[in-house]
C-alpha positions as CSV (number, residue, x, y, z in Angstrom):
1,X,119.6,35.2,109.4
2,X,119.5,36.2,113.1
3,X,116.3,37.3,115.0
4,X,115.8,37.9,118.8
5,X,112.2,37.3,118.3
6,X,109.9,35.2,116.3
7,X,106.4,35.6,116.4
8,X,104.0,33.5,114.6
9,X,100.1,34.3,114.1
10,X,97.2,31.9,113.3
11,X,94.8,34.0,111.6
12,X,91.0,34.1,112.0
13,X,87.9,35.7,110.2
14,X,85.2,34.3,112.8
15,X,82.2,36.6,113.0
16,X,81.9,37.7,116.6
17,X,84.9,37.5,119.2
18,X,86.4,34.3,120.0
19,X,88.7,32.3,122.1
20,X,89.5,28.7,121.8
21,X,89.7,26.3,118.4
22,X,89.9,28.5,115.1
23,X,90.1,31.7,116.9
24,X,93.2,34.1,117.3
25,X,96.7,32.6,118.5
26,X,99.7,34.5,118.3
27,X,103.2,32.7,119.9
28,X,106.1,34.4,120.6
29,X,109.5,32.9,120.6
30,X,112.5,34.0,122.2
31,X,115.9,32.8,124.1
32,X,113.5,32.6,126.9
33,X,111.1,30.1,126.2
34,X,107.8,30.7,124.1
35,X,104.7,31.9,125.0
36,X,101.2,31.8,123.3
37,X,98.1,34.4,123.3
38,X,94.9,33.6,122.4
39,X,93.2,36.9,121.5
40,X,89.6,37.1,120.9
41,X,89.4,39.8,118.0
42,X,91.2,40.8,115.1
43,X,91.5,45.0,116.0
44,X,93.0,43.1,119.3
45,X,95.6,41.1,117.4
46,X,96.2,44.2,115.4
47,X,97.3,45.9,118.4
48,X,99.2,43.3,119.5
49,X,101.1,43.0,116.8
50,X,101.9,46.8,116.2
51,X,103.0,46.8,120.3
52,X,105.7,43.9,119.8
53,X,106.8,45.8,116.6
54,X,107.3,48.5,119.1
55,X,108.4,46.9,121.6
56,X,110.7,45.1,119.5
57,X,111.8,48.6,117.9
58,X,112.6,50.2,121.2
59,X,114.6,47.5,122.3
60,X,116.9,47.3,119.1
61,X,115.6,43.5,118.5
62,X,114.9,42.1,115.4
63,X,111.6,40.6,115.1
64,X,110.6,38.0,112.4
65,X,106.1,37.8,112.1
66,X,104.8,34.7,110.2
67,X,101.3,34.9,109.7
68,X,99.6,32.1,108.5
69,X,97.6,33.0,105.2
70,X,98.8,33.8,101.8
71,X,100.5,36.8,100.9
72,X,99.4,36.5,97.0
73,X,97.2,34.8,94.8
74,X,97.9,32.8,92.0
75,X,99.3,34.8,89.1
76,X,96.9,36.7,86.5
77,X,94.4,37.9,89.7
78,X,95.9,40.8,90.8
79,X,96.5,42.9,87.7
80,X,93.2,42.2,86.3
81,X,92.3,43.7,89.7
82,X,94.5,46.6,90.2
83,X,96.9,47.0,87.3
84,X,99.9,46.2,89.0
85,X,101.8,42.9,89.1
86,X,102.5,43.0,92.7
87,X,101.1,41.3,95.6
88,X,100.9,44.7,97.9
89,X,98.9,46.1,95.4
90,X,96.6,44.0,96.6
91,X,96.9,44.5,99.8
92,X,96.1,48.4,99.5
93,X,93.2,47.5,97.4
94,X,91.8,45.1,100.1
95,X,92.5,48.3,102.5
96,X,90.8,50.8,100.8
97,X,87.6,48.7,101.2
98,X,87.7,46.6,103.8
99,X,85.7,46.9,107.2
100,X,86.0,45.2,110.2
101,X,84.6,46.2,113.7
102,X,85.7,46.0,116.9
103,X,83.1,43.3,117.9
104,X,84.9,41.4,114.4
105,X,82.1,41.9,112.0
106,X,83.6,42.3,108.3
107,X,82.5,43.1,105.2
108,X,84.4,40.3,103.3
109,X,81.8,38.8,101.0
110,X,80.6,41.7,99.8
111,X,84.4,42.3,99.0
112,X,84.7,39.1,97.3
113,X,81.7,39.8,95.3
114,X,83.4,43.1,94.3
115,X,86.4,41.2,93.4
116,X,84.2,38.7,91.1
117,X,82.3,41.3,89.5
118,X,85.8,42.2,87.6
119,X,85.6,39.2,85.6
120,X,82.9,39.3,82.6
121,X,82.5,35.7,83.0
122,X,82.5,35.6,86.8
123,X,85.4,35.8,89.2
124,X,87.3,33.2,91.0
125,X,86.0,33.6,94.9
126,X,83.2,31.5,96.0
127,X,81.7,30.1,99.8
128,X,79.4,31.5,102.3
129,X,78.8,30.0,105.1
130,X,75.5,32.7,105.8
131,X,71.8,31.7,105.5
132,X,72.0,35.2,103.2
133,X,73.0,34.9,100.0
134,X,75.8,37.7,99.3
135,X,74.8,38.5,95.4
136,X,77.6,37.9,93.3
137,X,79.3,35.7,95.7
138,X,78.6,31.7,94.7
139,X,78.0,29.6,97.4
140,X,79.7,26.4,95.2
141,X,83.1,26.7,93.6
142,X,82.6,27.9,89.8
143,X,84.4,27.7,86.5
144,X,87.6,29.7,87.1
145,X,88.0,32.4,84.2
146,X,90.2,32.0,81.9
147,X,94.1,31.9,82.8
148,X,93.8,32.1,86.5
149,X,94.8,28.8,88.4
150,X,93.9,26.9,91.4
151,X,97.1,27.1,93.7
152,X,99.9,29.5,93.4
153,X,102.8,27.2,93.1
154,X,104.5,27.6,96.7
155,X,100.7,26.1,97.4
156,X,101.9,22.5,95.8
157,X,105.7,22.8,97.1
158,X,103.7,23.1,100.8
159,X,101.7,19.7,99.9
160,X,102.6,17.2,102.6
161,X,101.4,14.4,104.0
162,X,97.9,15.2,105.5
163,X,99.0,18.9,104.6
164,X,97.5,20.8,101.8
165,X,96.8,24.7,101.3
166,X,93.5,26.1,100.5
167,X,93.2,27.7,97.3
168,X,92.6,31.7,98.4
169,X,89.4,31.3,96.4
170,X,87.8,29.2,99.4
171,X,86.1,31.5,102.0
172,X,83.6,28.5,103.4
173,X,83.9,25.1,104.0
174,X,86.4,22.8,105.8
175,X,89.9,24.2,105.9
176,X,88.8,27.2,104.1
177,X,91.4,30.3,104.3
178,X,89.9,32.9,101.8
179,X,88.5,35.0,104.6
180,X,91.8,34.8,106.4
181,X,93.5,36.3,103.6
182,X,90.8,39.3,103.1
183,X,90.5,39.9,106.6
184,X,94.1,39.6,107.3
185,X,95.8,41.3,104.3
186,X,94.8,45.0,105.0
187,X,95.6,44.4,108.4
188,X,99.2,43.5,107.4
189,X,99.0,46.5,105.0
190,X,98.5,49.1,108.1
191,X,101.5,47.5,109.7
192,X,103.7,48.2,106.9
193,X,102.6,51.6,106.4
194,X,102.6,52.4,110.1
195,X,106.4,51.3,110.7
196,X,108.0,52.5,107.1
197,X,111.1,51.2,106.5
198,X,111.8,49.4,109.6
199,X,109.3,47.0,107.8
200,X,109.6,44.6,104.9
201,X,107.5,42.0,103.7
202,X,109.1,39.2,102.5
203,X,109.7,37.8,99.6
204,X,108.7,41.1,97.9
205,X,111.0,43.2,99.3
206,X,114.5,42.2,101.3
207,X,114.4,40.8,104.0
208,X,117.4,43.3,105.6
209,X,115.1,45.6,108.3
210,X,114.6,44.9,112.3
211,X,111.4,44.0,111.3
212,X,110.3,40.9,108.8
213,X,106.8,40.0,107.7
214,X,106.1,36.3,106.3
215,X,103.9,33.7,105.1
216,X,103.8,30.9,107.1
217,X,102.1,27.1,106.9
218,X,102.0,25.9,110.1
219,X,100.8,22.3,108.7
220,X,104.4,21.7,107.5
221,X,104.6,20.4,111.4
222,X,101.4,18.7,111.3
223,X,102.6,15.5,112.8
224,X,103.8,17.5,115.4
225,X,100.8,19.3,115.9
226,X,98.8,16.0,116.2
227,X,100.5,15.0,119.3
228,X,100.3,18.1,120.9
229,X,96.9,18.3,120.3
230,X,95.7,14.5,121.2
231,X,97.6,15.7,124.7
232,X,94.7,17.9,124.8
233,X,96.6,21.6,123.3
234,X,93.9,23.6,121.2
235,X,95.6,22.6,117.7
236,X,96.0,26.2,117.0
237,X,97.6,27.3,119.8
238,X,100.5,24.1,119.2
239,X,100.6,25.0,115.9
240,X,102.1,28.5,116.6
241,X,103.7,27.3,119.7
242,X,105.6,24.4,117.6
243,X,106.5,26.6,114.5
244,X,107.7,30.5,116.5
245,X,109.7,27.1,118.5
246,X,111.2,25.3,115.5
247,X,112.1,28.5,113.4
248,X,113.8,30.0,116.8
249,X,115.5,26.7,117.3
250,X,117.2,27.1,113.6
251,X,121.0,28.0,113.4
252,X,121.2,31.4,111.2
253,X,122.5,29.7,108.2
254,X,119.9,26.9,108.0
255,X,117.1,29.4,108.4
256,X,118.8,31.6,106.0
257,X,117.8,28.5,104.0
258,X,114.3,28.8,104.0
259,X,114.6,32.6,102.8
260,X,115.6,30.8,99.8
261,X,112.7,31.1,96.6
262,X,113.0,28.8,94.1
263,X,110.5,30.4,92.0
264,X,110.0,34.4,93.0
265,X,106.8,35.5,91.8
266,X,105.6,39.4,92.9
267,X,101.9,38.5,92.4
268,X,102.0,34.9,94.4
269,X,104.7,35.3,97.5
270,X,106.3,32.4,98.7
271,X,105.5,30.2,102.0
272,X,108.4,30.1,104.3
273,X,109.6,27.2,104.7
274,X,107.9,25.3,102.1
275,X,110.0,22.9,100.1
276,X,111.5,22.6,104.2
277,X,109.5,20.7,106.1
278,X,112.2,17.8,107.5
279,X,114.2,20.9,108.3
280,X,111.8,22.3,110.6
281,X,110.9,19.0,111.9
282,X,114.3,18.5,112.4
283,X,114.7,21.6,114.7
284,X,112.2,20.9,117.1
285,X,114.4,17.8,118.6
């Protein structure tokens, strides 16, 4: 598979703009070298990202985005939510209620609370990390209900040494990524609406337009991300500096490898390059 860019965003749900560790970082990769941004809000990552669609558009380039939260959730969530088995049906639901401002305040919890209050028995989301109390959200991880599991299973086929994903559920704590995925997902919804079908999200629909969203897991180069950042690189910033670098690197037919989903699921998603690790270790020399 052939891009002329590659573009890979670490995702954040801080409350209040942000620059530095666990903020906004979005590298892009080209025959040119790579480049990292480090953008302080999420409506201004938005807009990033839609201009280097454009951009990317205009030029006749093909653009592949990795953004680094999950697509899905583990299977059984989504149509007890929205009565679809698809993972972009959860992504308009999220849309349709989400808020964010510009200064990066969301309405998250409140969402996740919403989200709970579908199960009789009390829904699978849990963390806060505000002295308020959100009702309906748990502040300690509960029972799941009945059927629903931990980790989709691209989670486990990510597990590495000192790697291992989050379940969605998590929106507080250390290495949480719930928010990221609530914050995140109606974002990536607008992007496919705005750009139609020079847009697909992969692995639920082909990846065959100029323009390609994906999960990512940067932490399949977390050995590599160590040393960049005990150099003194905000870990972030070489995580999507290392990753935009190693997928670039990649001939076409060994990426095409990673495209490859040993276990499609339209409610769960797939990581890129999970299951791939040594091959994208490989490709950064």
């Amino acid at each position: 598979m052939i891009f002329d860019r590659i573009a890979i965003l670490d995702w954040s749900a801080a409350k209040g703009p942000k620059r530095g560790k666990d903020s906004i970082w979005l590298a892009t990769a080209t025959a040119a070298g790579c480049r990292a941004q480090n953008i302080p809000t999420r409506a201004e990552a938005e807009a990033a990202l839609a201009d280097l669609v454009t951009d990317s558009l205009q030029r006749r380039q093909t653009l592949l985005i990795g953004a680094d939260f999950a697509f899905g959730a583990p299977r059984g969530f989504i149509p007890q939510l929205t009565g679809q088995k698809t993972a972009l049906s959860w992504w308009a639901w999220l849309a349709e209620r989400m808020t964010d401002t510009a200064g990066n305040i969301s309405n998250y919890r409140q969402i996740a609370a919403q989200m709970n209050s579908v199960f009789p028995e009390g829904g699978p989301f849990w963390g806060n990390g505000e002295r308020a109390d959100t009702p309906g959200l748990p502040r300690f991880k509960p029972p799941l209900p009945p059927g629903l599991a931990q980790h989709r299973a691209t989670d486990l086929a990510a597990r590495g040494p000192g790697s291992a994903p989050k379940p969605v559920w998590q929106l507080a704590g250390a290495g949480a990524v719930g928010a990221q995925v609530l914050t995140g997902l109606p974002m990536l919804h607008r992007l496919r609406l705005r750009f139609g079908a020079s847009l697909s999200v992969w692995p639920f629909e082909t990846a065959t337009t100029p323009v390609v969203l994906a999960e990512v897991y940067p932490s399949l180069l977390a050995s590599a991300v160590r040393e960049k950042a005990a150099a003194g690189m905000v870990p972030d910033e070489a995580q999507v500096i290392l990753l935009a670098s190693a997928l670039f690197a990649l001939a076409p037919a060994r990426r095409a490898a990673l495209f490859s989903v040993p276990q499609p699921d339209p409610e769960e998603g797939w990581i890129l390059g999970a299951g791939h690790a040594r091959l994208l270790q490989e490709a950064l020399g």
